[in-house]
Kinemage of the C-alpha trace (Angstrom):
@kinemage 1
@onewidth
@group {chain A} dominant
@subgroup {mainchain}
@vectorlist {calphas} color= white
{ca unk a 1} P -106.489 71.411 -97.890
{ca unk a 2} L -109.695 72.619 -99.288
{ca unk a 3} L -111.847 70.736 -101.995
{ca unk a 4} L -113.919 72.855 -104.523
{ca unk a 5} L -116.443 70.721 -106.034
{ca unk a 6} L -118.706 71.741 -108.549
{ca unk a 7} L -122.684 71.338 -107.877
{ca unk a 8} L -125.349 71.639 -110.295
{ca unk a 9} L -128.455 73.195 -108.909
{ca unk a 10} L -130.844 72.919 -111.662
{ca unk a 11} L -129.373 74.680 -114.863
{ca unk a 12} L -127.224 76.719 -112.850
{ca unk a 13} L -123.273 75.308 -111.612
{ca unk a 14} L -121.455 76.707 -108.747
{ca unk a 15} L -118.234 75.807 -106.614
{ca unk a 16} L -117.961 75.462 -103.331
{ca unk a 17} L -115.958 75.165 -100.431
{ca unk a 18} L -115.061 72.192 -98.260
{ca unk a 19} L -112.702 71.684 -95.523
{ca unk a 20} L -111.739 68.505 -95.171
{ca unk a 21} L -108.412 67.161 -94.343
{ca unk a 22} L -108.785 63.336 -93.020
{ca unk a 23} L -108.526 62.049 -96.770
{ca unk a 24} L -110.892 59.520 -98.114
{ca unk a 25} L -112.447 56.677 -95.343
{ca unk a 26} L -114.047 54.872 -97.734
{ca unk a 27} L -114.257 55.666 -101.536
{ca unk a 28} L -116.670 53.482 -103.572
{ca unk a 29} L -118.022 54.293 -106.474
{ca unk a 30} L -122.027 55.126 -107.025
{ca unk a 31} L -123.968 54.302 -110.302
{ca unk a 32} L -125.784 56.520 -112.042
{ca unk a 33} L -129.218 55.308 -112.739
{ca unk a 34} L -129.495 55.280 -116.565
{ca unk a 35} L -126.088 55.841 -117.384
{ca unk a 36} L -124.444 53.315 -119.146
{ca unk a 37} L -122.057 50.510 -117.481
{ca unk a 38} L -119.074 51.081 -118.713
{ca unk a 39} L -116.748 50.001 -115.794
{ca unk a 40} L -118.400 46.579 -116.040
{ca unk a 41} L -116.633 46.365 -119.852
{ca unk a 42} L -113.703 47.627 -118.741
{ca unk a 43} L -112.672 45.018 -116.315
{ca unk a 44} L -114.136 42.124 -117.951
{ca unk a 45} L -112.336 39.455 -119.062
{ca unk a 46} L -110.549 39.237 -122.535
């Protein structure tokens, strides 16, 4: 099944095509520097 992810070249968003059909290996998730932590208040305790 194909994926159609949207990229960001400068001010400018297009989709594109991948073929990939393995399914995710290994998913982890990436920070975005200067973003704020928000998964870090989500699992925190109560």
């Amino acid at each position: 099944m194909p994926w159609f992810p949207l990229v960001r070249q400068g001010e400018q968003y297009r989709s594109v095509r991948i073929d990939y059909r393995d399914g995710l290996r290994y998913p982890h998730l990436q920070r975005i520097p200067g973003a704020e932590d928000r998964l870090s208040k989500i699992l925190a305790p109560r």
